[in-house]
KEMAR-911680 format. One record per residue (C-alpha): residue in one letter; z negated, x, y. Coordinates in pm, 1 decimal. Layout:
<atoms>
  r        up      east     north
  a         Z         X         Y
...
</atoms>
This chain:
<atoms>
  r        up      east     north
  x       0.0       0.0       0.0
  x      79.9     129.4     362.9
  x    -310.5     101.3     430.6
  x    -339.4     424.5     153.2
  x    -133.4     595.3     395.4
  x    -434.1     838.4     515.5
  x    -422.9    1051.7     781.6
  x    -102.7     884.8     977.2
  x    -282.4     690.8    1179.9
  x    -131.6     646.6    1559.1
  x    -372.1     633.7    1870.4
  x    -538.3     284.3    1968.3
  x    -330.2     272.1    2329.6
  x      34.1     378.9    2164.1
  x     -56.9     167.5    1824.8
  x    -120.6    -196.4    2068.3
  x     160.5     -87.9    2276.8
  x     376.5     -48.1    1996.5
  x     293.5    -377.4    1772.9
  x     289.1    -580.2    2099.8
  x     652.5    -457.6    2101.2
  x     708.1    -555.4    1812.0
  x     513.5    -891.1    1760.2
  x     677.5    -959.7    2119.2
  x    1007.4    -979.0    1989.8
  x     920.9   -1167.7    1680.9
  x     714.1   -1410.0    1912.4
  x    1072.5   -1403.3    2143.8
  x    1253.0   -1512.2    1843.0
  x    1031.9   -1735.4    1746.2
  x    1070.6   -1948.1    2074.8
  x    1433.3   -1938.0    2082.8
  x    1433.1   -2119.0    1738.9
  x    1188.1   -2381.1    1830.4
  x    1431.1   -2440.3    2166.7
  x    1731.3   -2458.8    1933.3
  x    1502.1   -2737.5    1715.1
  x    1443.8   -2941.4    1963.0
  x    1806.7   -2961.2    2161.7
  x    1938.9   -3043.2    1833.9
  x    1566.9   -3366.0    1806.1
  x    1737.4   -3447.5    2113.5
  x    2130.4   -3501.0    2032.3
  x    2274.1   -3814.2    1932.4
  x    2395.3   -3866.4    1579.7
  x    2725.7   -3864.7    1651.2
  x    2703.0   -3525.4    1767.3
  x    2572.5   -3367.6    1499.0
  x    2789.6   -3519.1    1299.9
  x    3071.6   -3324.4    1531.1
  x    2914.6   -3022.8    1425.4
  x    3015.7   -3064.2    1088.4
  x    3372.6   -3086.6    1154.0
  x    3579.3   -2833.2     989.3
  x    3811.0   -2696.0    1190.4
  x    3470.5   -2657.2    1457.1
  x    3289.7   -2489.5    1186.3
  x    3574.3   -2187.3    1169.7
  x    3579.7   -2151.7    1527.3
  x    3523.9   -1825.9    1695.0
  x    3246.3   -1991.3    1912.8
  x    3062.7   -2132.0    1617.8
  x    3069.7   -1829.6    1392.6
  x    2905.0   -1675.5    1721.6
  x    2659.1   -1885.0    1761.1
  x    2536.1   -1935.2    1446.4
  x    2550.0   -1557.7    1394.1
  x    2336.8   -1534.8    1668.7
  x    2105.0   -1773.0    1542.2
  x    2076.4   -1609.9    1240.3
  x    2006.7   -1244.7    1382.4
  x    1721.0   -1425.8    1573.8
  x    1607.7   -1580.8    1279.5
  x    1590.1   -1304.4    1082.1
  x    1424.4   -1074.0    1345.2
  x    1137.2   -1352.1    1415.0
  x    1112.5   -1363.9    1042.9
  x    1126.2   -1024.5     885.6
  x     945.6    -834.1    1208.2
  x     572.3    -943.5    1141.6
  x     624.2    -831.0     756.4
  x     787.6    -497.6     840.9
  x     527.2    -423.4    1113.1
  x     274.0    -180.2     919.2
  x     569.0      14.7     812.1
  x     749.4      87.6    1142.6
  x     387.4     195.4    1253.1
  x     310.0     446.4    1000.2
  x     686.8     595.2    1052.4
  x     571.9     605.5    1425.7
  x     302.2     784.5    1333.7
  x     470.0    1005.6    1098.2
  x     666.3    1100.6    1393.0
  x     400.0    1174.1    1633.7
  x     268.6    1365.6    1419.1
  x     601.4    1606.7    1343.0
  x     728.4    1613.6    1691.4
  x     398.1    1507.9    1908.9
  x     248.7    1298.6    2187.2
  x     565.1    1109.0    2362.8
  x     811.2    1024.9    2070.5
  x     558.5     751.2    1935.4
  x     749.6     454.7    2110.6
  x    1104.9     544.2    2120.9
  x    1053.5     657.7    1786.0
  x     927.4     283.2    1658.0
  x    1191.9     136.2    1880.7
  x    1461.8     344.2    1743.3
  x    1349.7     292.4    1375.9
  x    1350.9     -75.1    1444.7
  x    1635.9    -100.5    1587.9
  x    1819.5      33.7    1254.0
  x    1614.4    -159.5    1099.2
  x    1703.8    -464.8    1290.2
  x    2104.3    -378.4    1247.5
  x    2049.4    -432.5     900.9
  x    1931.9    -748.9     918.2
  x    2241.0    -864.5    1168.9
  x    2476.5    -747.0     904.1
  x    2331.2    -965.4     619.9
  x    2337.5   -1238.0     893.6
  x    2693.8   -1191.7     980.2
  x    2790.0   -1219.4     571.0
  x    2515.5   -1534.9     579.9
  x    2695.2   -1701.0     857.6
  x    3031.4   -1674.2     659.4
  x    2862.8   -1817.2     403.4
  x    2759.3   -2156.7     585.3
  x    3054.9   -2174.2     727.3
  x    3243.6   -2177.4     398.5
  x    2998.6   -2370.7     197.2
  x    2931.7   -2638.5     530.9
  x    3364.9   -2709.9     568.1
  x    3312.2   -2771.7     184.6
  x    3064.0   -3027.6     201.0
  x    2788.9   -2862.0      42.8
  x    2546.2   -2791.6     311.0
  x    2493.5   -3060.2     572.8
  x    2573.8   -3020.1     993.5
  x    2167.5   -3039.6     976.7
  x    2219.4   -2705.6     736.9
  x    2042.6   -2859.8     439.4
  x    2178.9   -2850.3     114.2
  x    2338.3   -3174.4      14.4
  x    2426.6   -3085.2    -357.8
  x    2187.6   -3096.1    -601.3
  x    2380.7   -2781.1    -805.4
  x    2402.6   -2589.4    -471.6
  x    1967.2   -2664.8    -481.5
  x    1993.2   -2552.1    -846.4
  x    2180.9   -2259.2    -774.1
  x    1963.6   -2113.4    -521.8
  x    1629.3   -2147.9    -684.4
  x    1744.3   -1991.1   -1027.3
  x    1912.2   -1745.4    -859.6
  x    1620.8   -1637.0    -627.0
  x    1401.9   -1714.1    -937.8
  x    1532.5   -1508.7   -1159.4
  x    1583.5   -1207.1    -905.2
  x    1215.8   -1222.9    -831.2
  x    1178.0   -1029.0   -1212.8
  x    1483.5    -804.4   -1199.6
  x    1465.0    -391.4   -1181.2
  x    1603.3    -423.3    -853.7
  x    1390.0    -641.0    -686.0
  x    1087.4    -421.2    -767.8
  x    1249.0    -111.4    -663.6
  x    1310.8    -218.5    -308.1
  x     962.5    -436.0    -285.2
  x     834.4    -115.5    -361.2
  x     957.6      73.6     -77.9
  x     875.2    -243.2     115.3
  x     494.0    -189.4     -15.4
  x     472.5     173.9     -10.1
  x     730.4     310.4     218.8
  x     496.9     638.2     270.0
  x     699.7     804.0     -30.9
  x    1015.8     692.5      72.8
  x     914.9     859.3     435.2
  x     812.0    1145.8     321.4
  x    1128.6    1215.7      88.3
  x    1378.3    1100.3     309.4
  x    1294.0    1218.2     623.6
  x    1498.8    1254.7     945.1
  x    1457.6    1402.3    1242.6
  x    1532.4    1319.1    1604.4
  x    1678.8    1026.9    1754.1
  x    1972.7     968.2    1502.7
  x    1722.6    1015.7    1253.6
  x    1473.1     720.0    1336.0
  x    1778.3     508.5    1348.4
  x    1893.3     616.3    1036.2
  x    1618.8     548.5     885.3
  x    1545.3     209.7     988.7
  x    1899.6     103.3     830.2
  x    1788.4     276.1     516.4
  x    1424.1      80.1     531.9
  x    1596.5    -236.3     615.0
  x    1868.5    -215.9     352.3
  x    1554.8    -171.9      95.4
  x    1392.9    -452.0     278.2
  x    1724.5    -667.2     269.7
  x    1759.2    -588.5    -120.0
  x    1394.2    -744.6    -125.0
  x    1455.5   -1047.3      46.3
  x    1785.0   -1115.9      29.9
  x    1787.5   -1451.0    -258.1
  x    1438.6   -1575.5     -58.1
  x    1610.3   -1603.1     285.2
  x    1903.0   -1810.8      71.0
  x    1650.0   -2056.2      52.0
  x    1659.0   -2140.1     364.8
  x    1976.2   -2388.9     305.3
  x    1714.5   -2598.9      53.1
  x    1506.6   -2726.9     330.2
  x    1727.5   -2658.5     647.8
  x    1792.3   -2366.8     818.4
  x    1626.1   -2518.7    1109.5
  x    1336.1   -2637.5     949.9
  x    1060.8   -2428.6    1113.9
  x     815.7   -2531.0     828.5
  x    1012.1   -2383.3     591.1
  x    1132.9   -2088.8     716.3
  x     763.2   -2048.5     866.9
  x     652.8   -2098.3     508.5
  x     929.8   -1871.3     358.4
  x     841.7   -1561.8     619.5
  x     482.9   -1597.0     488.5
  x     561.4   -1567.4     152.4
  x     750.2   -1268.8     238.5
  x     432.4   -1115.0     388.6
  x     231.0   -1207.7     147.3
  x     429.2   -1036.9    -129.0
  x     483.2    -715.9      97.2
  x     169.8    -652.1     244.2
  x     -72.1    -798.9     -10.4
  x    -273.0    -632.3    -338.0
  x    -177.5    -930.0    -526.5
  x     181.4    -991.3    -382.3
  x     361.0    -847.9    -620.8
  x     259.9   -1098.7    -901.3
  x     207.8   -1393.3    -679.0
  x     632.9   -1314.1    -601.9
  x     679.9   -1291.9    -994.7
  x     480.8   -1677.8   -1016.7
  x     659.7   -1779.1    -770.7
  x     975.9   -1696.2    -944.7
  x     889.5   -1832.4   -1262.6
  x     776.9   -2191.2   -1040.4
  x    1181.1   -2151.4    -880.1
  x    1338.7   -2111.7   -1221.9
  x    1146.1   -2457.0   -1334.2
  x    1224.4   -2640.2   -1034.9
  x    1612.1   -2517.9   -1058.0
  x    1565.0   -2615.1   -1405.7
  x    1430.2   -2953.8   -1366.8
  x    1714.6   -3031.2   -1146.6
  x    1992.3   -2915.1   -1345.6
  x    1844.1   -3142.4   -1651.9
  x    1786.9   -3443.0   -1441.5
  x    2161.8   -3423.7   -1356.5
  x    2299.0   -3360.0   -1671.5
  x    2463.7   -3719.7   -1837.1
  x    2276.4   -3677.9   -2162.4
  x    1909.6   -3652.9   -2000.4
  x    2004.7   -3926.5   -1781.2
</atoms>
């Protein structure tokens, strides 16, 4: 856990300064989804109905947009989880190149880290697009087919017990190693090494944020709910396992639902 991490420990002034950053921008992207929530409370049916419209949905302004939305998302998400990490590699590099490089070095590091995340959003936002013009995700961004719901929850289920999801919630858990072995330096460096945390971090979460499209995208329970799990099963003694039960409670729910709609269970 990154609480082992002994000795790389930043100063109380720089460590506040930095995880206000940080929280800040999470807290940012936070408010910009509860704006986008309640325009869309506020918009006549018929309009979001509009939004659903296919040759809208593969419009240059509405890939933006919902790109956008999704880079927010993910940031307001994914920053409160990856917090303890970016602050030990902060103070890893205090520590190798001194007093000063604390917060551009955390800013940097997030920043790659952050990228990351906008590149999984950009393939995501494909992704609605195609499976919204098909019918299988609603303008509201909730799933509206039953194997789609399926789909996602024995996929995500199923990944929560594969090799490769606990070789990048490891580096999620106990990114000291992975800092130590794969270390950078300067400017490029930090930057470099956010992508590489984030693409770990991404390889974690990737089938979880997937889920999103079960509930709506712009349900803020559920992607509240979805964001905790994540930080439970990063930053928690027990989060490891509680992700595997989880799993195992996805597979029987995706389960459930493909036997309820086969003909001969019916």
């Amino acid at each position: 856990m990154i609480t082992t991490a002994v000795g790389y420990r930043l100063p109380r002034r720089e460590r506040i300064i930095a995880l206000a950053s940080l929280l800040g921008v999470a807290t940012l992207a936070w408010y910009y989804l509860w704006r986008e929530v309640s325009g869309m409370a506020t918009m006549p049916g018929n309009d979001i109905m509009a939004m659903a419209e296919a040759p809208r949905v593969w419009s240059l302004e509405w890939l933006a947009l919902t790109f956008i939305m999704w880079t927010i998302m993910m940031a307001g998400m994914m920053l409160p989880s990856a917090s303890p990490a970016i602050l030990l590699y902060g103070a890893m590099a205090r520590g190798n190149r001194g007093p000063g490089s604390t917060l551009p070095s955390v800013w940097l590091f997030a920043s790659g880290y952050l990228a990351v995340w906008a590149g999984f959003s950009l393939v995501v936002t494909v992704l609605q697009a195609a499976l919204q013009a098909g019918g299988l995700v609603s303008a509201m961004m909730v799933s509206s087919s039953t194997w789609l719901t399926a789909s996602l929850l024995l996929v995500a289920g199923v990944y929560q017990w594969l090799p490769a999801k606990d070789a990048c919630l490891e580096k999620c858990r106990d990114p000291l190693q992975f800092f130590l072995f794969r270390w950078r330096p300067g400017a490029a460096g930090a930057f470099r090494m956010g992508i590489e945390h984030g693409a770990f971090c991404t390889g974690c979460c990737w089938a979880l944020m997937l889920l999103l499209f079960l509930a709506g995208v712009m349900n803020l329970m559920w992607v509240a709910l979805i964001a905790g799990f994540v930080l439970v099963e990063k930053l928690l003694p027990a989060g490891r396992w509680t992700g595997r039960l989880v799993g195992l409670a996805m597979i029987a729910a995706g389960g459930v639902i493909i036997v309820s709609r086969t003909p001969a269970f019916m």
